[in-house]
N, CA, C and O of each residue as an XYZ file, in Angstrom:
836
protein
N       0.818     -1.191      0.000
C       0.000      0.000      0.000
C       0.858      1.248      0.000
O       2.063      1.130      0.220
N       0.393      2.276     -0.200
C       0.845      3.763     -0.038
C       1.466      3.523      1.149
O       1.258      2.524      1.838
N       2.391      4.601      1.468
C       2.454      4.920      2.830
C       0.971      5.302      3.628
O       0.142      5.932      2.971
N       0.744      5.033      4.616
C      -0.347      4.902      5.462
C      -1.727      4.897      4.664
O      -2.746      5.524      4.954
N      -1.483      3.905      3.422
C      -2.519      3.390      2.805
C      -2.318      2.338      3.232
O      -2.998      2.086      4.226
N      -1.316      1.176      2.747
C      -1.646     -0.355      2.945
C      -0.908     -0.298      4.314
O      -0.564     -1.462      4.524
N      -0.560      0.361      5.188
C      -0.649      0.248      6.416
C      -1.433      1.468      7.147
O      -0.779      2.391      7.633
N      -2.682      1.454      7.206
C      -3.126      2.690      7.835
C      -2.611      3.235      9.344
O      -2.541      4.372      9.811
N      -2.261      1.829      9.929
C      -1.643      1.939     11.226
C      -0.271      2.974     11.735
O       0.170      3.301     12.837
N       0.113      3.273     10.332
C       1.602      4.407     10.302
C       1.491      5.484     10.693
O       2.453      6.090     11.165
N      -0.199      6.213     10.561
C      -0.468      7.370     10.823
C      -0.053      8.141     12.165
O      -0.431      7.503     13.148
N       0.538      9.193     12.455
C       0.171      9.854     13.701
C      -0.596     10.582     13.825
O      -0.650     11.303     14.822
N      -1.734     10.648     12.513
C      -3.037     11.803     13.008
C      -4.289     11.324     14.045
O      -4.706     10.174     13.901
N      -4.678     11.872     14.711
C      -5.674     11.531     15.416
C      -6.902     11.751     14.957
O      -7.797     10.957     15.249
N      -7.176     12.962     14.092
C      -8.947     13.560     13.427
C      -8.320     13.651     12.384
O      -7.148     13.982     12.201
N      -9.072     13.367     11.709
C      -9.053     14.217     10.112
C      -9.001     15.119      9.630
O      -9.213     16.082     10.366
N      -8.770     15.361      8.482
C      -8.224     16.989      7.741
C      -8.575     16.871      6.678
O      -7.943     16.250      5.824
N     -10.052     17.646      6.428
C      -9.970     17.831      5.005
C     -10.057     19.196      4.660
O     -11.122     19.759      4.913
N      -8.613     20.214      3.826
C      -9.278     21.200      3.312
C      -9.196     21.195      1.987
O      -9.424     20.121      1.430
N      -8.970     21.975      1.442
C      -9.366     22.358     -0.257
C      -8.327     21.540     -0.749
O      -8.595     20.652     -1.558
N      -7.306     21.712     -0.403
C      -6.206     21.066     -1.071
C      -5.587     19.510     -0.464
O      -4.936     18.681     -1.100
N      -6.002     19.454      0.868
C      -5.699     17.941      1.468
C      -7.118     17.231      1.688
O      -8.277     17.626      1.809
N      -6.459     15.973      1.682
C      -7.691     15.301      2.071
C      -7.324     13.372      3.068
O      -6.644     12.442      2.634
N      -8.047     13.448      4.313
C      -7.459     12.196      4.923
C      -8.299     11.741      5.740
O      -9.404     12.263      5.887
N      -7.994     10.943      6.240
C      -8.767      9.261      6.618
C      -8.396      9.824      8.418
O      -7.448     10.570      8.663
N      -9.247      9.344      9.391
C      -9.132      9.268     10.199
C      -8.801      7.519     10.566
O      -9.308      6.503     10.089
N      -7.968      7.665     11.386
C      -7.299      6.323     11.633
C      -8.266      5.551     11.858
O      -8.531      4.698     11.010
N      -9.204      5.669     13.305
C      -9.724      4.974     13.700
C     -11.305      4.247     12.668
O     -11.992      3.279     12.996
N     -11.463      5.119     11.441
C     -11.870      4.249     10.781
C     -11.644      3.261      9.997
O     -12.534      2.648      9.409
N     -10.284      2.988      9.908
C      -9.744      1.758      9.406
C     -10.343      0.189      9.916
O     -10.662     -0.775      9.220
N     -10.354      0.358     11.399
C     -11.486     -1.146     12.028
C     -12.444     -1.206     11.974
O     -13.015     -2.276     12.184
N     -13.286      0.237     11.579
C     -14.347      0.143     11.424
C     -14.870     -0.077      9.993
O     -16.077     -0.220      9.797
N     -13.846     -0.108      8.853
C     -14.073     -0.601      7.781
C     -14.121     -1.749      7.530
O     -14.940     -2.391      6.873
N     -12.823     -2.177      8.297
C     -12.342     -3.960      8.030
C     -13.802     -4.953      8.568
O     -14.203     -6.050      8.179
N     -14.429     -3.819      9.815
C     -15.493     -5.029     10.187
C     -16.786     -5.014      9.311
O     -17.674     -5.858      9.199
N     -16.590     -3.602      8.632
C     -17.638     -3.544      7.606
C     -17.330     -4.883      6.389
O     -18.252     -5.580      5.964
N     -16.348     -5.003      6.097
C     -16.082     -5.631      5.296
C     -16.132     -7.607      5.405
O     -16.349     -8.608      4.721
N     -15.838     -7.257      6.488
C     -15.751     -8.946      7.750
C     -17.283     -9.066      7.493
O     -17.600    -10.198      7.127
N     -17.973     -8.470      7.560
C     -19.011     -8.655      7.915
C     -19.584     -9.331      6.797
O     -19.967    -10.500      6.819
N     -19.638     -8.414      5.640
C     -19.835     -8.407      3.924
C     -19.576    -10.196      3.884
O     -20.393    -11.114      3.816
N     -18.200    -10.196      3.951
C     -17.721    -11.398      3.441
C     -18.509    -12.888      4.001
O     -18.812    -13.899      3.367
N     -18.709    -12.492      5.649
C     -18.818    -13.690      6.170
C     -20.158    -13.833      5.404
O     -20.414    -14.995      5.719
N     -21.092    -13.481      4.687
C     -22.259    -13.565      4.219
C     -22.302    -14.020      2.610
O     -22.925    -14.823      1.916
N     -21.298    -13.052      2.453
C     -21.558    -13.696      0.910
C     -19.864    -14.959      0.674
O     -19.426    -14.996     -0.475
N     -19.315    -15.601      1.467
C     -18.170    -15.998      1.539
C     -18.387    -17.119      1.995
O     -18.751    -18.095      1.340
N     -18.123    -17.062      3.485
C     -17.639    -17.716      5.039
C     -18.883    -18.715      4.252
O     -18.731    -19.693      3.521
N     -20.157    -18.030      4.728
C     -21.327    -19.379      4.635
C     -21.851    -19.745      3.439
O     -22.629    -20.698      3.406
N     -21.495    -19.021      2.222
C     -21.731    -20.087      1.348
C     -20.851    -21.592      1.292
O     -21.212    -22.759      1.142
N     -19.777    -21.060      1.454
C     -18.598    -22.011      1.744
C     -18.793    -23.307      2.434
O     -18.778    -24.496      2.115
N     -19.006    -22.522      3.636
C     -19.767    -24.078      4.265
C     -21.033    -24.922      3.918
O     -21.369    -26.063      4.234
N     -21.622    -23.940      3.145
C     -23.059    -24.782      2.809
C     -22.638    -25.342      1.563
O     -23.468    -26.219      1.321
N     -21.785    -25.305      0.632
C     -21.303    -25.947     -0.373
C     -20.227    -27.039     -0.215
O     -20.283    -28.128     -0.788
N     -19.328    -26.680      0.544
C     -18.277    -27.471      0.864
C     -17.858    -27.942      2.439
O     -16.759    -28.365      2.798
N     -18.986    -27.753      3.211
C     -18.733    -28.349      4.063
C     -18.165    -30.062      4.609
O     -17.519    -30.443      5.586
N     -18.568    -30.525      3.841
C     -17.878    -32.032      3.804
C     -16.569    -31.677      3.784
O     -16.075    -32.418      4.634
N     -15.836    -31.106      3.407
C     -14.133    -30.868      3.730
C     -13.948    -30.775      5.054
O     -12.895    -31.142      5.575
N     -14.464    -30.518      5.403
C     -14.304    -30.192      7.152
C     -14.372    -31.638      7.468
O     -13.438    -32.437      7.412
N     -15.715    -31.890      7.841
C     -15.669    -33.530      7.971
C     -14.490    -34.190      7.670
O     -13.701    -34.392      8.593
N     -14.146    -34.670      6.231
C     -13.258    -35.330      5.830
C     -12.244    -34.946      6.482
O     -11.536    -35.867      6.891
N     -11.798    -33.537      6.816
C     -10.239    -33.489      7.744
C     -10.276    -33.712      9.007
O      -9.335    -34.015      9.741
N     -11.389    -33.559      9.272
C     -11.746    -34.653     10.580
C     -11.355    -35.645     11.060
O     -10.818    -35.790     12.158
N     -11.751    -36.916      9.755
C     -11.916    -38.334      9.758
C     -10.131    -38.401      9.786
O      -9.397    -38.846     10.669
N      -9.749    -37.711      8.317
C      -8.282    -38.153      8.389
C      -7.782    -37.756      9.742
O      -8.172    -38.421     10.702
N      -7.127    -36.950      9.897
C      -6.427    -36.425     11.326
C      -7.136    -37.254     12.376
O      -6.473    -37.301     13.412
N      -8.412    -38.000     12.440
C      -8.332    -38.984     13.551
C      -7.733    -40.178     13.182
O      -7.267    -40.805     14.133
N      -7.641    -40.540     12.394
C      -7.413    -41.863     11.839
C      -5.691    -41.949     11.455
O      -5.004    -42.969     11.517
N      -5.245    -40.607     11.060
C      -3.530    -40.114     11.501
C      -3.422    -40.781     12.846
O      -2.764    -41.796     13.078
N      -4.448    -39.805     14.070
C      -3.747    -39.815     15.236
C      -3.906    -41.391     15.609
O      -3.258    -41.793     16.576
N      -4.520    -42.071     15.082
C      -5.008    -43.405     15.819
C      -3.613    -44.152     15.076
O      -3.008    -44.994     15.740
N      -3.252    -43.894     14.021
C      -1.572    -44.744     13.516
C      -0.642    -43.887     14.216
O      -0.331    -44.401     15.290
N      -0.176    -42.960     14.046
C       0.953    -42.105     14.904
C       0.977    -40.278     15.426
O       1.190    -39.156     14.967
N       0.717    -40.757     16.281
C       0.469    -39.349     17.024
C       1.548    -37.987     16.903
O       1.342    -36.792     17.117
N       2.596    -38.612     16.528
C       3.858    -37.591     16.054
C       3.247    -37.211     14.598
O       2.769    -36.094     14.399
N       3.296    -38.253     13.552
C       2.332    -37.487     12.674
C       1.310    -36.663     12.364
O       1.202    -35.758     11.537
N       0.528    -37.158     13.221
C      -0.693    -35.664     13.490
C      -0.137    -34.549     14.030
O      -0.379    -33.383     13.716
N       0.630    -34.957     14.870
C       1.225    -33.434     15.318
C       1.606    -32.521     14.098
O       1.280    -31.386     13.752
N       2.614    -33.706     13.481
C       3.736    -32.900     12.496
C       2.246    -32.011     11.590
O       2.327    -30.809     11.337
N       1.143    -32.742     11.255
C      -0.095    -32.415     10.382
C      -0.268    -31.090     10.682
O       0.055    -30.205      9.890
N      -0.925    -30.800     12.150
C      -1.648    -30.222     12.834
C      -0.583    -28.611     12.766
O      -1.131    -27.542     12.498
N       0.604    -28.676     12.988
C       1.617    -27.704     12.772
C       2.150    -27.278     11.340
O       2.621    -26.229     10.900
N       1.917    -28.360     10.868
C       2.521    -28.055      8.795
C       1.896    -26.968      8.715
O       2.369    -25.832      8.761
N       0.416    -27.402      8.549
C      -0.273    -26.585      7.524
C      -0.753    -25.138      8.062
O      -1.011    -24.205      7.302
N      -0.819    -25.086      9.137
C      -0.992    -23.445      9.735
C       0.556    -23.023      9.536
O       0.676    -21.863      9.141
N       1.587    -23.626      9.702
C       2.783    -22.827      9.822
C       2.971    -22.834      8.113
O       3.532    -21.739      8.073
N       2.927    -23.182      6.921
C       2.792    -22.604      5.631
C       2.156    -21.978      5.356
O       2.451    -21.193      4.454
N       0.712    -21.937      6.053
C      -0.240    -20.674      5.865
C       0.131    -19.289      6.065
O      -0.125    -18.346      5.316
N       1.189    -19.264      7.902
C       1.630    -18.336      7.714
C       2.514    -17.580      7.142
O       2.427    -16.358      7.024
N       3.779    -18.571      6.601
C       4.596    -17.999      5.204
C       3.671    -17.488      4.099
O       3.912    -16.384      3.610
N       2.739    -18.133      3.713
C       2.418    -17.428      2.586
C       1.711    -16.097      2.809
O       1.548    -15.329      1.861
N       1.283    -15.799      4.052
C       0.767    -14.973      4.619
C       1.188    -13.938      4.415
O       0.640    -12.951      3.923
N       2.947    -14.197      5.051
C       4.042    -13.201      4.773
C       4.535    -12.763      3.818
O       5.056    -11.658      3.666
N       4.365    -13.875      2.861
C       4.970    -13.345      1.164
C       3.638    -12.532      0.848
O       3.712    -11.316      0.675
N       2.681    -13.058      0.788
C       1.379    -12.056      0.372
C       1.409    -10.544      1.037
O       0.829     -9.584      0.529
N       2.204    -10.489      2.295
C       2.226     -8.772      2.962
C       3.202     -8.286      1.347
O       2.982     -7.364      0.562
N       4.117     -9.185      1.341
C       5.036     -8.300      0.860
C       4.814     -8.292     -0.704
O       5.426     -7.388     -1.273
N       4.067     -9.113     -1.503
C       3.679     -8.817     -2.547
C       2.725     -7.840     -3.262
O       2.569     -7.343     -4.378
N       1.934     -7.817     -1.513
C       0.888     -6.894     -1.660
C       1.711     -5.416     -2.062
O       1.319     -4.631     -2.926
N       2.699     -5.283     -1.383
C       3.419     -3.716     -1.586
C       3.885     -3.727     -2.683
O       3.863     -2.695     -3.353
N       4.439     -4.898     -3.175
C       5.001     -5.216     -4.687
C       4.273     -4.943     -5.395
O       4.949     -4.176     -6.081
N       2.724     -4.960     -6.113
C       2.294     -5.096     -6.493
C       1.399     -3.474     -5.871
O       0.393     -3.340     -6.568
N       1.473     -2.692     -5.164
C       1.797     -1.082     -4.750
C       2.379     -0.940     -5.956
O       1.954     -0.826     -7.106
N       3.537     -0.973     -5.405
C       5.161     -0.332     -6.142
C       4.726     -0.274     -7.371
O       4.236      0.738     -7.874
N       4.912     -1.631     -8.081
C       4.735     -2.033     -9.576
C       3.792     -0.901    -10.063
O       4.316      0.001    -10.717
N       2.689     -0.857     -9.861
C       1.537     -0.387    -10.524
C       1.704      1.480    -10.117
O       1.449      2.313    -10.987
N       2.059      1.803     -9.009
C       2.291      2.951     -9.167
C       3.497      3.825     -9.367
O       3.566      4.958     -8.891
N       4.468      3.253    -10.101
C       5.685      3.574    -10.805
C       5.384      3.848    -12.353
O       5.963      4.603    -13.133
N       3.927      2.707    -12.614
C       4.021      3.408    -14.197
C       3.180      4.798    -14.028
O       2.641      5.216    -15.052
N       3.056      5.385    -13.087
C       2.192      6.470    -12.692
C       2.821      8.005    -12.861
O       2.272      8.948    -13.431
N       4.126      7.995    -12.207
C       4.566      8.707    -11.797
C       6.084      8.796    -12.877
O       6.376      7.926    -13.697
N       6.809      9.927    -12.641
C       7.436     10.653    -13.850
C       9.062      9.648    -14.021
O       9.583      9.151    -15.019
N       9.522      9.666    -12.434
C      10.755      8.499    -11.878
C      10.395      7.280    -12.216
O      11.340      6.494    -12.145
N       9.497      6.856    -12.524
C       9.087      5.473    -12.358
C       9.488      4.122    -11.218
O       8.382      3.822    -10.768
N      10.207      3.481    -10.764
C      10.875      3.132     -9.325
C      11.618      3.889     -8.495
O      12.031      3.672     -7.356
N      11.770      5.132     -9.478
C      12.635      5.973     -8.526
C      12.071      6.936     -7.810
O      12.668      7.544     -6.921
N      10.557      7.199     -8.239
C       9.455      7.820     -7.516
C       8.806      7.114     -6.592
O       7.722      7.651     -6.363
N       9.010      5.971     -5.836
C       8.970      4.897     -5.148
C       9.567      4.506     -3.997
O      10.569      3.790     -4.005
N       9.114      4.857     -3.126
C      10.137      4.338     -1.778
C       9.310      3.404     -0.669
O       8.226      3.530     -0.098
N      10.693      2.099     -0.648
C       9.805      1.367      0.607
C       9.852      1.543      2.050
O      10.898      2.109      2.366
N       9.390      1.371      2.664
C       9.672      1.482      4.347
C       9.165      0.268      4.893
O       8.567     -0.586      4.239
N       9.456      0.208      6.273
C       8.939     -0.723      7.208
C       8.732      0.248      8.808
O       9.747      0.603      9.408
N       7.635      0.517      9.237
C       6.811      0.972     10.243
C       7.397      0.083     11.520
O       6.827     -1.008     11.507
N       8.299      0.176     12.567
C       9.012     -0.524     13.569
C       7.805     -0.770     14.757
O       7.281     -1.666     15.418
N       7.766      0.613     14.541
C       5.956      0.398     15.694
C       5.025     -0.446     15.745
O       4.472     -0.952     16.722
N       4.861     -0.587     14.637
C       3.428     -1.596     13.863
C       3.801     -2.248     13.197
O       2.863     -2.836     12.658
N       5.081     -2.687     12.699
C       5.721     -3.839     11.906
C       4.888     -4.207     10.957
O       4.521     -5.345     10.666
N       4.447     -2.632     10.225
C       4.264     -2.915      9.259
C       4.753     -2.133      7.877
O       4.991     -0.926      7.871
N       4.889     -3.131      6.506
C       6.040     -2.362      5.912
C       5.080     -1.359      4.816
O       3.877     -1.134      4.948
N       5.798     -0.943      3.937
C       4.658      0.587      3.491
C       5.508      0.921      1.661
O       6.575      0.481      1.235
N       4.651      1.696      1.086
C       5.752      2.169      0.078
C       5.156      3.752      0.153
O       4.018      3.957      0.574
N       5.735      4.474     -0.144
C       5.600      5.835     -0.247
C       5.517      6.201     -1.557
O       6.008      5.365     -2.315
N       4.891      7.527     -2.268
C       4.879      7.820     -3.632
C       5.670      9.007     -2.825
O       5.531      9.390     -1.664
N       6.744      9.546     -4.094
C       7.298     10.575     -3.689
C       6.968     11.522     -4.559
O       7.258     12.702     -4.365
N       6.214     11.027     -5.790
C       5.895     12.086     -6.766
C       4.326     12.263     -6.831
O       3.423     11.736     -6.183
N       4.329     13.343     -8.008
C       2.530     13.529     -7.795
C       2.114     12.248     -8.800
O       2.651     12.086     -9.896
N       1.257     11.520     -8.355
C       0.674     10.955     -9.224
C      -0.881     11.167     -9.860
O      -1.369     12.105     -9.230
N      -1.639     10.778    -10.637
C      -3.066     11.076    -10.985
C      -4.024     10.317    -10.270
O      -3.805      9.322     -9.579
N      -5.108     10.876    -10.499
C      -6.076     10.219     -9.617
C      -5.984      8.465    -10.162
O      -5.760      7.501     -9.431
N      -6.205      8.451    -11.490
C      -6.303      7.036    -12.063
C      -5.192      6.103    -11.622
O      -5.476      4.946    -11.311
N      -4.214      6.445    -11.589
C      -3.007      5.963    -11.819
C      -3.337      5.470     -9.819
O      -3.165      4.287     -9.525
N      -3.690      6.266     -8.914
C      -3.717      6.044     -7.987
C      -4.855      4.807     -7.443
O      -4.636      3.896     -6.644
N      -5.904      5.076     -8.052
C      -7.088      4.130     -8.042
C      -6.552      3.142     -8.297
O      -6.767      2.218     -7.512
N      -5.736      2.903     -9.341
C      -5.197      1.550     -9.739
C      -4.254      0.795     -9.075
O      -4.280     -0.360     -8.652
N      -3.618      1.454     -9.066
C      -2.250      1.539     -7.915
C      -2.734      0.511     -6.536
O      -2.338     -0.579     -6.124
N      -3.781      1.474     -6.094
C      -4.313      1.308     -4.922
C      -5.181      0.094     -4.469
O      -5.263     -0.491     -3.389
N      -5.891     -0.104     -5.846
C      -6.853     -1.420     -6.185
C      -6.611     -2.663     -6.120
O      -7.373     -3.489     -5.618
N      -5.344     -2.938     -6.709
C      -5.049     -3.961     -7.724
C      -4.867     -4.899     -6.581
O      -5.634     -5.860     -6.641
N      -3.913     -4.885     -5.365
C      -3.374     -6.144     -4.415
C      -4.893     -6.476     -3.899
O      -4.973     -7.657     -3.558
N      -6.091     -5.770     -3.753
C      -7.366     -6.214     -3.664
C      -7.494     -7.463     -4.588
O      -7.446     -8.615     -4.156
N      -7.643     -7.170     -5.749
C      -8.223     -7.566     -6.798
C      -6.989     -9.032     -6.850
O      -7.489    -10.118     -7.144
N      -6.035     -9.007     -6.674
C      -5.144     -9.658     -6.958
C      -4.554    -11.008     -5.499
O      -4.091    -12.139     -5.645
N      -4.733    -10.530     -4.724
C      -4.736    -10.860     -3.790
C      -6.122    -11.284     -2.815
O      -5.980    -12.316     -2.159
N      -7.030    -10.783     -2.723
C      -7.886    -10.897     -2.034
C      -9.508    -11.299     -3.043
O     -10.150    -12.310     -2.758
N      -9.922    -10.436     -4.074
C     -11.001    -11.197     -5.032
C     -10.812    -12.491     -5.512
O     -11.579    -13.452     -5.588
N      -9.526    -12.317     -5.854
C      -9.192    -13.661     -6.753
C      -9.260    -14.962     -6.548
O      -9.835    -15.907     -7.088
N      -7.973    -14.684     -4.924
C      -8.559    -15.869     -4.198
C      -9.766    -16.567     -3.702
O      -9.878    -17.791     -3.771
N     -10.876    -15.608     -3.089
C     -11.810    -15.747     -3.055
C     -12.539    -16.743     -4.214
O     -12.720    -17.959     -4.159
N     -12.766    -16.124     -4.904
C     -13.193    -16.571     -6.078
C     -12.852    -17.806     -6.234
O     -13.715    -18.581     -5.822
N     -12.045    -18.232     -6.614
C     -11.363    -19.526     -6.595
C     -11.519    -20.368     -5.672
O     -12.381    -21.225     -5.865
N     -11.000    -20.389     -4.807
C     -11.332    -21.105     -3.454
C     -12.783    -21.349     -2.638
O     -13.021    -22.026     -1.638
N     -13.672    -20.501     -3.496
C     -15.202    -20.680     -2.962
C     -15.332    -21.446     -4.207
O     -16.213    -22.244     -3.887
N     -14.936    -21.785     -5.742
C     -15.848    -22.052     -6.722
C     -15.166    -23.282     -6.384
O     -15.977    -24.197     -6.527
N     -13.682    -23.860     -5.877
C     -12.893    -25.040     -6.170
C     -13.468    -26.128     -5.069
O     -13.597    -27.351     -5.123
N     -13.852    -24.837     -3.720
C     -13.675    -25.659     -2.282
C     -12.524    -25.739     -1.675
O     -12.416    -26.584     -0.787
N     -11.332    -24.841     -2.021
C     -10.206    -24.657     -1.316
C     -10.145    -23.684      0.214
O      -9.951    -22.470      0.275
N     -10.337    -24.474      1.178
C     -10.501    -23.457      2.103
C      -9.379    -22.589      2.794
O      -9.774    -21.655      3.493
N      -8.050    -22.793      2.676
C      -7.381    -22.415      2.824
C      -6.927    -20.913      1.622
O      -6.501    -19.823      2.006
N      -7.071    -21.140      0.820
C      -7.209    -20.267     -0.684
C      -8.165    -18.876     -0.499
O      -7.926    -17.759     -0.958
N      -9.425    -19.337      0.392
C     -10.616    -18.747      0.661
C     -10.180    -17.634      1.948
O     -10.475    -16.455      2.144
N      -9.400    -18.548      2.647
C      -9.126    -17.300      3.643
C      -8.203    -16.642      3.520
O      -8.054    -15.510      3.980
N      -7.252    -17.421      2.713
C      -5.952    -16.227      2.019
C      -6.797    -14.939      1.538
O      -6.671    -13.738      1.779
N      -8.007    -15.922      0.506
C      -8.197    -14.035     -0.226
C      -9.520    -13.085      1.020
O     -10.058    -12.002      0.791
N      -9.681    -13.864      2.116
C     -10.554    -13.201      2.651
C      -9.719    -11.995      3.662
O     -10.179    -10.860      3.780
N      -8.488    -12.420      4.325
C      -7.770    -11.551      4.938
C      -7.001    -11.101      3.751
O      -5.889    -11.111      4.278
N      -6.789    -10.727      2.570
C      -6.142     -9.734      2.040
C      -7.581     -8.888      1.327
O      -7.474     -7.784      0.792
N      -8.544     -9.440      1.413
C      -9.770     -8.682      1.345
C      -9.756     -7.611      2.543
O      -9.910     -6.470      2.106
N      -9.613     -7.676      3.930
C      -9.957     -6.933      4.983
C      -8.475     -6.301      4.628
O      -8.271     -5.096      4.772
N      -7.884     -6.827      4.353
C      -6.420     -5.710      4.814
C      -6.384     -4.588      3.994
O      -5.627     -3.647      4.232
N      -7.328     -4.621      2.818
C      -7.038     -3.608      1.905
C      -8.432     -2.381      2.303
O      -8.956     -1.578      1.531
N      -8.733     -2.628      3.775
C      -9.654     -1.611      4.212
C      -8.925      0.000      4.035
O      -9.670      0.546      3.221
N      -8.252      0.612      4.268
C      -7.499      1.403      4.212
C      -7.504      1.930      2.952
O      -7.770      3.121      2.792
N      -7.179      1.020      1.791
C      -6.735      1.399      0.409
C      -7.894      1.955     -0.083
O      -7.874      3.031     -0.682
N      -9.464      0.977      0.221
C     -10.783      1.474     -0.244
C     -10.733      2.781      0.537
O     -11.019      3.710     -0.218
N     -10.494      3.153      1.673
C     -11.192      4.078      2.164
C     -10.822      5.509      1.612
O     -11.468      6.550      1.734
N      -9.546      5.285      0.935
C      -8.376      6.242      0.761
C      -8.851      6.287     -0.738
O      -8.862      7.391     -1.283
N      -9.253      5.157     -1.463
C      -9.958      5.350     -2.950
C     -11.110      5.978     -2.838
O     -11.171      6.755     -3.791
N     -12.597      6.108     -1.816
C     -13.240      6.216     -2.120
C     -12.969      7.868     -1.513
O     -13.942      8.557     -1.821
N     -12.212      8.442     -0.961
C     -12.539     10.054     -0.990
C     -11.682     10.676     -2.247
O     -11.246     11.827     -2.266
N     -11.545      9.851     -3.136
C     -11.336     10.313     -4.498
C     -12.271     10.605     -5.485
O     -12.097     11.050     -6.620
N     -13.699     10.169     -4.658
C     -14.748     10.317     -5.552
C     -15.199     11.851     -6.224
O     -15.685     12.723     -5.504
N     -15.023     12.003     -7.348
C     -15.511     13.239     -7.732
C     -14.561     14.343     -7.519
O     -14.853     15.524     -7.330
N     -13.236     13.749     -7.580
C     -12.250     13.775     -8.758
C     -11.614     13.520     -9.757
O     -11.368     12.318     -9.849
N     -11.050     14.419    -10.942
C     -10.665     14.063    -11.957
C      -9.882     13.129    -12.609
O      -8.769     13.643    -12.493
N      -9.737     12.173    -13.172
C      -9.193     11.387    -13.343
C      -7.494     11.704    -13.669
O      -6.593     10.928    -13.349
N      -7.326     12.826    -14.272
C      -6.158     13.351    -14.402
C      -5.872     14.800    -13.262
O      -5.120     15.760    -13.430
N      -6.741     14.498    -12.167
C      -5.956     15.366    -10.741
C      -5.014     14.646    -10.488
O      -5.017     13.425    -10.335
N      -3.895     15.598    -10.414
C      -2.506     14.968     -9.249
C      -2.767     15.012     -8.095
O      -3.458     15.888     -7.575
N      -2.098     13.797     -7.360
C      -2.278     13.692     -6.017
C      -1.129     13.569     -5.366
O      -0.485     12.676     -5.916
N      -0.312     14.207     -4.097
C       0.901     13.860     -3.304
C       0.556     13.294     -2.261
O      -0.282     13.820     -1.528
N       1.076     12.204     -1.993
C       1.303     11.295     -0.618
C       1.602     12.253     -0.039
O       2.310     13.143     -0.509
N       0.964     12.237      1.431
C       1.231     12.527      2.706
C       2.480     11.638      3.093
O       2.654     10.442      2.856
N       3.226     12.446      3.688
C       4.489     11.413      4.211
C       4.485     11.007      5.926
O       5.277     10.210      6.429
N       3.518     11.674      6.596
C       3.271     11.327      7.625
C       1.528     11.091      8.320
O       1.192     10.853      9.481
N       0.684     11.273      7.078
C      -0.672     11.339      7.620
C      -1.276      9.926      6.353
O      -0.796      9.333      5.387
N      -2.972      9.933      7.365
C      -3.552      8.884      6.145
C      -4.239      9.775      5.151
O      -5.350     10.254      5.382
N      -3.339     10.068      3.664
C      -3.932     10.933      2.886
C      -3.005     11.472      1.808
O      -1.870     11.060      1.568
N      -3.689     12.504      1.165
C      -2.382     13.037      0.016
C      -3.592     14.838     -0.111
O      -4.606     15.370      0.341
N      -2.610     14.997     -0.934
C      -2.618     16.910     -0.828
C      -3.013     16.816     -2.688
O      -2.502     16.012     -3.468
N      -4.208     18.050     -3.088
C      -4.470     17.907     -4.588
C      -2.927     19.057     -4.872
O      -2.386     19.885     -4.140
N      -2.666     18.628     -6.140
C      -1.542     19.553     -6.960
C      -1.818     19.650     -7.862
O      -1.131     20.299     -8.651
């Protein structure tokens, strides 16, 4: 994400600021988006899921008892695999998500990677990219969109049509994580597609130019 886009948590503003020329997100609606969104999902997501593919559950049931009933070190090893690869991919997905920032908003801007800077947030351990140049509204929408779409729809999609449940919650938490990015897209509404916009380097927001 932007700087204190795909980590909204970077911010040190407390209220919001909008005047003619800036415009920004108050922090504390960032959880209140994600649960908007939690919410969304578990409805059109979480329970179709189970009402379609619930027998997966079952079945990992049966196996993992029938593991533990031959060797109990094996179930263990089971029971630890697959959450501890979940969370690697977890981690490559933080960081692709910014990749996939970067990428898309370099063809935006005049430097192209060199209008681009990454960080990592020590506080909130979480990492960030900054635009250092003005970019356009479009270029930003897109920018801003895409690790959604790429990360979080996709999977979805897939993993509800396949029955992959693991797939399903990959794209459901990079669905909530990109609360921030929507919120930061949607006070772009009813601006120009070719307005420039500057990152804030310390707030959730950017300044019109």
């Amino acid at each position: 994400m932007v700087q204190l886009l795909v980590a909204p948590n970077l911010s040190i503003m407390k209220t919001p600021k909008n005047s003619n020329n800036t415009i920004s997100i108050n922090i504390n609606e960032i959880p209140k988006m994600s649960l908007r969104i939690l919410m969304v999902l578990i409805v059109l997501v979480i329970l179709p899921f189970s009402l379609f593919h619930g027998n997966i559950f079952s079945q990992e049931i049966s196996n993992l008892s029938g593991l533990l009933e031959e060797s109990f070190f094996d179930f263990l090893i089971r029971m630890l695999w697959i959450p501890f690869v979940f969370i690697i991919f977890v981690i490559l997905g933080v960081i692709l998500h910014e990749a996939i920032h970067a990428l898309l908003f370099s063809l935006y801007v005049p430097s192209k990677f060199k209008g681009i800077q990454f960080g990592f947030d020590q506080q909130h351990g979480i990492p960030f990219v900054h635009i250092k140049e003005p970019i356009s509204v479009l270029g930003f929408r897109i920018g801003a969109a895409m690790p959604l779409f790429l990360l979080g729809v996709i999977p979805v999609v897939i993993g509800l049509y396949i029955g992959l449940f693991w797939v399903t919650i990959f794209g459901v938490i990079f669905t909530i994580s990109a609360s921030g990015d929507l919120l930061l897209i949607s006070r772009t509404k009813g601006l120009s597609r070719n307005q420039k916009l500057k990152d804030l380097p310390d707030k959730i927001g950017f300044e019109l130019v």
